[in-house]
N, C-alpha and C positions, 0 to 999 in steps of 0.2 A: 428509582430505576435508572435515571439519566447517570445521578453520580456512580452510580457504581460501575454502568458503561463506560463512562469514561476513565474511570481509576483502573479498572480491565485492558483497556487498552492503552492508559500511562505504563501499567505494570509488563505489557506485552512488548511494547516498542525500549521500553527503559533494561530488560533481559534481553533483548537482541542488540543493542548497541552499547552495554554495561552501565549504561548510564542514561540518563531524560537528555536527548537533544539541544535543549534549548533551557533556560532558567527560569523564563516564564512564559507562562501559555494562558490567552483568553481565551477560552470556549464560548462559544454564541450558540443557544442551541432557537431554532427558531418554531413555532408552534405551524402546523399544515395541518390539512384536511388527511383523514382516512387513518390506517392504520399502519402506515406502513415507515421507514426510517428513509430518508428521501436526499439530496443531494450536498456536499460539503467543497468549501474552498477553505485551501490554508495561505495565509499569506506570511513573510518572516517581517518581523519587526526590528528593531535596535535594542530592543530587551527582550526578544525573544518572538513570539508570533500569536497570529490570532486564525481563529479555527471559524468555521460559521457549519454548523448542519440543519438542515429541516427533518424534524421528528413530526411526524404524524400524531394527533389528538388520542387517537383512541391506540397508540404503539399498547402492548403488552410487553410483559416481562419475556416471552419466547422470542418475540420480534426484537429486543435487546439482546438477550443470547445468543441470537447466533446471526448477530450483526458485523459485518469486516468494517463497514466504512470508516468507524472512528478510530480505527487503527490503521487504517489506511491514510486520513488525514494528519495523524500523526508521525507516520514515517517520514511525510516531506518535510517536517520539522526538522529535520536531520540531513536534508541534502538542499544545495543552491538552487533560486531559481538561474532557469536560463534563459537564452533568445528564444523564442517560440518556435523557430524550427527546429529545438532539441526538445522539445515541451516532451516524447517520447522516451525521454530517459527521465524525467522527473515522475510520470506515471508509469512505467515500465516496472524502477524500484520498486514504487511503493506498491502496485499489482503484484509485484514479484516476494518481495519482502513480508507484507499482511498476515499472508497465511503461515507464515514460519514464524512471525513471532509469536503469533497466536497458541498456536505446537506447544512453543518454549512454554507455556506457561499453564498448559493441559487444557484449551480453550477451543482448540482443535484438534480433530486426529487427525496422524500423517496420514494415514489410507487415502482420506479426503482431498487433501492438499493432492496428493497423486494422481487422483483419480480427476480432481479438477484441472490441474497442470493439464493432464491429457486432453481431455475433453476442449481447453479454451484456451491452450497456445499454437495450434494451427490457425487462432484467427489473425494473429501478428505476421504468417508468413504474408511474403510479398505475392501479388499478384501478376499479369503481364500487365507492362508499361509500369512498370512500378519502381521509381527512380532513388529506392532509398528512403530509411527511417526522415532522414532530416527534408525528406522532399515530398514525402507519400501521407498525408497528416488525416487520415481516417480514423475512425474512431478504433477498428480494431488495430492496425497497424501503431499508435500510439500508446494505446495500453499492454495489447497483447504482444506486437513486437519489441516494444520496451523489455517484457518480464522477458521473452525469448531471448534477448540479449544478455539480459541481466542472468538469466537461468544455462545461459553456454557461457560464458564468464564464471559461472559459479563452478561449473564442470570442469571449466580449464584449469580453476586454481587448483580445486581437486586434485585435479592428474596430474599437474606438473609438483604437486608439495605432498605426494603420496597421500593423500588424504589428512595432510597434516593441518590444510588451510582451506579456507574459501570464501565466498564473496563476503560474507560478516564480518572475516576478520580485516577485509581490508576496508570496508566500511569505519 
């Protein structure tokens, strides 16, 4: 089950940027309690990067289907870390980016991706007192304002290249 998760989502993130990010990748997957697909850090290496995620003991095959995170971990394979008060565009992306590569490769329906877009990118708007992505570092502000970013960037390349271009292509 694990390989084939992960090969699902080399195949997901490698159709959205034409190509695998990076030339080599360690996956760490780590054993947890319970049943469920649990927390991942990627970091980049000098030959490429290493992934770590907790899988839960008793995961099943449906808890691997319709998993984002390890194509979530592999999208930052493909962009810089930054200083920590950009930490928001590094998860922004790859919030942003997951569920479209997942589309590309029939893994997901657009419906979904849409219906989730709606539902979880009011939580990146800013609140009062709220000084700014690189100032504001909440959880939802960080992931969900990132995608928000990422997801009006994508619009703008949109409109301004007739629909010829968008945030993938310049990815």
């Amino acid at each position: 089950l694990t390989q084939e998760w992960v090969a699902t989502a080399a195949r997901a993130v490698t159709k959205y940027y034409g190509r695998f990010p990076v030339s080599h990748v360690f996956v760490r997957i780590r054993a947890a309690e319970g049943n469920r697909i649990g927390s991942g850090k990627t970091f980049g290496t000098r030959s490429g990067g290493v992934i770590t995620v907790s899988v839960g003991r008793s995961a099943g095959a449906a808890s691997f289907r319709a998993d984002w995170l390890m194509t979530h971990e592999m999208v930052h394979l493909a962009f810089p870390s930054v200083p920590d008060k950009h930490h928001w565009i590094e998860e922004g992306l790859a919030t942003y980016v997951e569920p479209i590569a997942r589309v590309q490769i029939g893994n997901l329906k657009g419906r979904q991706v849409w219906s989730d877009l709606e539902r979880d990118l009011p939580q990146g708007l800013p609140e009062a007192g709220d000084h700014g992505l690189d100032f504001t570092p909440t959880w939802g502000r960080t992931y969900w304002g990132g995608a928000l970013f990422c997801f009006l960037a994508d619009m703008k390349i949109h409109q301004q290249t007739a629909n010829a271009k968008g945030l993938q292509d310049a990815l």
